[in-house]
N, C-alpha and C positions, 0 to 999 in steps of 0.2 A: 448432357455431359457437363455442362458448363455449373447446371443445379448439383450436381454430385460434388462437384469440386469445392463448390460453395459451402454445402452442408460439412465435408470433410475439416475444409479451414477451420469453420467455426467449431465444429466438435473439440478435435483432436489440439487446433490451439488454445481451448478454454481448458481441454485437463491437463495440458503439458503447464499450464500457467498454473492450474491446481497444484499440482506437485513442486513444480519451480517455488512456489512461496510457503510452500509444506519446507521445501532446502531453505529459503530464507529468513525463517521463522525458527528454525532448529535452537538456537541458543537460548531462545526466551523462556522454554518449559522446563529448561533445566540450568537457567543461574543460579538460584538460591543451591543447589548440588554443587555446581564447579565454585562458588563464593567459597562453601565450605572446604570441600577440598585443596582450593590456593588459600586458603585464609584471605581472600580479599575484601575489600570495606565497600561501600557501599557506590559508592562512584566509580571505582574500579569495575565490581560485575555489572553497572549500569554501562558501560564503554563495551563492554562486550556484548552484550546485549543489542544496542545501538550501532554496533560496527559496519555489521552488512545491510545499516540499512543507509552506511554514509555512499558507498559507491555502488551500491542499487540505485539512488538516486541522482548523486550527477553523471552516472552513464548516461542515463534513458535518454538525453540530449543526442549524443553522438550516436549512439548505437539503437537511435531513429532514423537520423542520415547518413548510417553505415544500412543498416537495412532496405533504407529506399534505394540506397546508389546498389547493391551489392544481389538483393532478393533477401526480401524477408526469412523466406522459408528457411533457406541456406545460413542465415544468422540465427536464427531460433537453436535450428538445432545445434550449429555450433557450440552460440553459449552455454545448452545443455552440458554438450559435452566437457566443453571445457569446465565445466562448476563440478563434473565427477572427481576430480583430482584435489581441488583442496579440502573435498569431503572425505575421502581418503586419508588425506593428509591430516585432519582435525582428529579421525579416530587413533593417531599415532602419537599424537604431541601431548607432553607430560610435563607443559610448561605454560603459564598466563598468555606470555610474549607469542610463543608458539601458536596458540589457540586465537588470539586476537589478531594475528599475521592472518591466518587461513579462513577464521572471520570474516573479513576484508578480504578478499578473494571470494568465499563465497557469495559476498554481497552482490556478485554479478547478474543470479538469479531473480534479480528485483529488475532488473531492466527488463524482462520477459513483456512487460504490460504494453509498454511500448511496441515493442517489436511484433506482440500478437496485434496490437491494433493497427500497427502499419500493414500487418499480413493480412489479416483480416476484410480490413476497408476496401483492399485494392480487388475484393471480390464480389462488392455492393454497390450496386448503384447508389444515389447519396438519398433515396427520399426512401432507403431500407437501413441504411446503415444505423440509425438510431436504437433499433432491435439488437442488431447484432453485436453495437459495442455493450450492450445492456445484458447481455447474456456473458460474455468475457468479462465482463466483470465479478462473472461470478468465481472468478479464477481465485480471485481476494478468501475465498474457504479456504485457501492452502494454511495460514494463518490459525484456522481454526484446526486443521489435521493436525499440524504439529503438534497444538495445544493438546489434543486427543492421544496422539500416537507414542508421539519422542519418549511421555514420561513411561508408558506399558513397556515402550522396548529395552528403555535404559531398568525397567525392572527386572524384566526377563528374560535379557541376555548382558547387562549390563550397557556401562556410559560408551565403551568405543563402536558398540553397534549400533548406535544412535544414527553414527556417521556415516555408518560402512553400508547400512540398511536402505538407506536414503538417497546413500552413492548406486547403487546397483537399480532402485525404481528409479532413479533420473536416468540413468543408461538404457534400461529399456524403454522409458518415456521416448528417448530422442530418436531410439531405433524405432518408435511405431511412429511416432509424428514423419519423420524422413518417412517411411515405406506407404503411409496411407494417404499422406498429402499430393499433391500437386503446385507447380510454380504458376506464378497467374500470369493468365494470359493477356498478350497483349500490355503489360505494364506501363504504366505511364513515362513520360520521360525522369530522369532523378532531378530534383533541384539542386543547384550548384550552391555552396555551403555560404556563400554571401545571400542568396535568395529565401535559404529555410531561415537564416537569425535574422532578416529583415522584421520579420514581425517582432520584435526587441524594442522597436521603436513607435510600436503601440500602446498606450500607458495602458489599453482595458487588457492586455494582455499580464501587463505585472499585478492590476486590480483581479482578475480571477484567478493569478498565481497565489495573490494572500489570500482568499476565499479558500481554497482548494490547500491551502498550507494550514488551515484552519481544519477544514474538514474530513480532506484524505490523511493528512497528516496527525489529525487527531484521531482519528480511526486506527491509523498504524501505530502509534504511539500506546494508544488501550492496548489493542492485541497484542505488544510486543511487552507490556511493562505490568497489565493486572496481574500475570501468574506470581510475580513476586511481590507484588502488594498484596493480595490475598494469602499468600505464603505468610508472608512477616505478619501482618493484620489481624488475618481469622486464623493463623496456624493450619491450614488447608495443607493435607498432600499434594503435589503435585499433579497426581491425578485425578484429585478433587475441581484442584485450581484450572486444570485444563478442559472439563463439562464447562464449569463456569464462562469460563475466556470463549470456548468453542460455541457456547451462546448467544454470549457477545455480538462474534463475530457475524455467525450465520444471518443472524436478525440484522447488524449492518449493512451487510452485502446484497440479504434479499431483500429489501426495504431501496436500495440506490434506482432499479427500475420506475418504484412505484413513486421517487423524487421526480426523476426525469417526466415521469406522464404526467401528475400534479401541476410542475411547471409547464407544462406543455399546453393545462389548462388553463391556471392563473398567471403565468409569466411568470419566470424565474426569475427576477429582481424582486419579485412580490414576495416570493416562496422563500426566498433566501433570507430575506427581513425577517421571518417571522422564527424558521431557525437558528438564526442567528442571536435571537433574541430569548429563544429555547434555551439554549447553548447558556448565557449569561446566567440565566436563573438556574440550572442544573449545575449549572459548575459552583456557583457559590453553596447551592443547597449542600453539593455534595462535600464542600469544605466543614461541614460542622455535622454531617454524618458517617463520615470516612472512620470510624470506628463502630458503627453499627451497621450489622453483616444485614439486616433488612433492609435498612432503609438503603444503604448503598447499592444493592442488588437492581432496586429499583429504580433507581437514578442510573445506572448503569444499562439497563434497559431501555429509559429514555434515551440518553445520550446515544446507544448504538441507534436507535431509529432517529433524531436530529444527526448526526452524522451524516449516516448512510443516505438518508435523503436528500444530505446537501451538497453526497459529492454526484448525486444524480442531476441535482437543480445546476450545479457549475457548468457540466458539462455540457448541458445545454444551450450555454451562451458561447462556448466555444467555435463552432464554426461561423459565427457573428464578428469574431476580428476577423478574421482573413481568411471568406471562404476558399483561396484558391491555396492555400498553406498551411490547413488544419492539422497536417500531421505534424510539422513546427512546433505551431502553438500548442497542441495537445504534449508531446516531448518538453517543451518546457515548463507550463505547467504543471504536469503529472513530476516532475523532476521536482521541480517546488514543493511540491507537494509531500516528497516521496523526506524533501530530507526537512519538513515540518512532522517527520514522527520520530526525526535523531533525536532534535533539542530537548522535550520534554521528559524523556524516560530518565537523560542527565542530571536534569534540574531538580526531577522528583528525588532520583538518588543522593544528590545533595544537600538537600533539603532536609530529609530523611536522617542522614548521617547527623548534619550540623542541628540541625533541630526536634527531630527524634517525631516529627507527624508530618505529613503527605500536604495535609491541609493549606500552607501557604499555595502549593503547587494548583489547587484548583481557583486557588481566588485569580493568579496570574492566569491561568486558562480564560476565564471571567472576561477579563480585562483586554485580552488579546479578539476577545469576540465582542467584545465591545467598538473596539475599532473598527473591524470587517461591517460591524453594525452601522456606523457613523459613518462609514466611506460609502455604504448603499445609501444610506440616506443623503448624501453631499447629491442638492440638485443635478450637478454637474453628468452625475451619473443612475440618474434616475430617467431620462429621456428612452424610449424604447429603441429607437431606431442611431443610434451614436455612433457604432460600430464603423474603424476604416474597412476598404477591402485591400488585399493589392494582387 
């Protein structure tokens, strides 16, 4: 009984996660459309774009230890439901302000990651659970759906059924997640809200928050910002730019497993040097071929595979600060993470506007993995065994 339960958690919270960020990813395949329609400039539809994924991210903190105090299950679906209503609400508004308001609202469905792995976990023993969070991750294709989906519906029923379409499969996501799941048994006790931020006072804690701000974050930032760089760049349709992005994505996501096993072989401080170091030379290369649609393609194929494999290699040192409060550490990290994919898509837009090529935008990428690179290297934290517990 107990195996049925388990197999259900992990199914059914990996596609409600699927779809949840299919809902969070909604804006991104169709800025360059609403840009034209508000006549807005470039930093503008970058804010939009970037919105839901400002309090998708500093949720995941709290509505970790609203889920452990409360039941996961019961939160999951919640936040489903409540994310129907401003998607509802985004296919009615006829306004920037309007759309950016409910934006931010829908940005809720970005805490799903968390709250699947608090659900999740509490149904694995811990020398399985490595499997399990490795498969929830594959929830991260929602990113890629969108890319695929938003622009075909907004062709062929138009831009308000983007909303309305999206709204009704998250409705019955949450009705089949509630009706096939189960609460876990036996739950653990909740930690008291001074006990989950104690690990705050772990510096490897803020050290694999900038890792993971590097690498989830740079993961969400591609997915949420190539469709309009390929839009404005190579002149792509939408639903060109969304094959593209949806290749991206898939190859990042399915690659983060095959991170995590690599580190598992060679140590993940090993693993992480060395994309980290990928990272540096892909981002400058791609500085001076961000107008040729070949060579970009291909540095963009690198990049999703150094990404993807290094938010597999992160998560690996995770239960290493504080085995006894990894759901903690994970919420804050993943939270770090979440909002290292806001900054960049701004900066590009900015950049963009004020200087008319993307290219400054990847030399800063460069230079940020650069750091992550020197801070692995600092002896200090090259030792295997450093890790507090508490």
């Amino acid at each position: 009984m107990k195996h049925k339960g388990q197999m259900a958690a992990l199914l059914f919270s990996t596609l409600a996660m699927i779809v949840s960020f299919t809902v969070w990813s909604v804006f991104s395949p169709i800025a360059s459309l609403l840009q034209e329609m508000y006549q807005l400039s470039e930093t503008q539809k970058s804010f939009l774009i970037v919105t839901p994924i400002l309090l998708g991210s500093l949720m995941r903190i709290p509505m970790g230890i609203i889920a452990d105090k409360f039941g996961a299950r019961k939160i999951y679906t919640l936040t489903m439901i409540f994310s129907v209503f401003p998607l509802i609400a985004a296919g009615f508004s006829n306004s920037y302000t309007a759309l950016l308001f409910w934006a931010f609202l829908i940005g809720m469905t970005g805490t799903t990651f968390t709250i699947a792995i608090t659900y999740v976990t509490r149904w694995y023993p811990q020398e399985k659970q490595g499997l399990a969070l490795g498969i929830i991750g594959v929830g991260n294709l929602g990113t890629a759906m969108a890319a695929l989906i938003v622009p075909s519906i907004v062709h062929w029923f138009g831009l308000n059924w983007a909303f309305w379409s999206l709204a009704v499969i998250l409705a019955a996501m949450s009705l089949v997640f509630w009706m096939c799941t189960a609460d876990v048994p036996n739950p653990p006790k909740a930690k008291t809200l001074k006990e989950s931020l104690s690990v705050l006072k772990f510096k490897e804690t803020w050290v694999l928050s900038c890792y993971y701000f590097l690498t989830f974050g740079g993961f969400v930032a591609f997915g949420f910002y190539l469709p309009t760089l390929f839009q404005e760049t190579f002149l792509f349709t939408a639903t060109v730019s969304g094959w593209f992005v949806a290749g991206f994505v898939i190859v990042a996501t399915l690659i983060r497993p095959l991170g995590g096993y690599i580190a598992d072989q060679l140590g993940a401080k090993q693993v992480l040097r060395l994309l980290f170091a990928g990272i540096v030379c892909t981002s400058l290369i791609m500085a001076f071929v961000v107008s040729s649609i070949v060579s970009f393609c291909i540095c963009c194929f690198v990049m999703a595979i150094l990404l993807g494999a290094g938010n597999g290699a992160v998560f690996k040192l995770v239960p290493d600060v504080s085995p006894n409060n990894t759901g903690a550490v994970t919420g804050i990290i993943s939270a770090v993470g979440g909002i290292g994919g806001f900054f960049p898509p701004l900066v590009m837009g900015f950049l963009m506007e004020t200087t008319g090529s993307y290219s400054i935008g990847f030399v800063l990428l460069a230079i940020f993995a650069t750091g992550c690179l020197c801070m692995n290297l600092i002896p200090e934290f090259k030792k295997k065994h450093q890790f507090h517990s508490a």
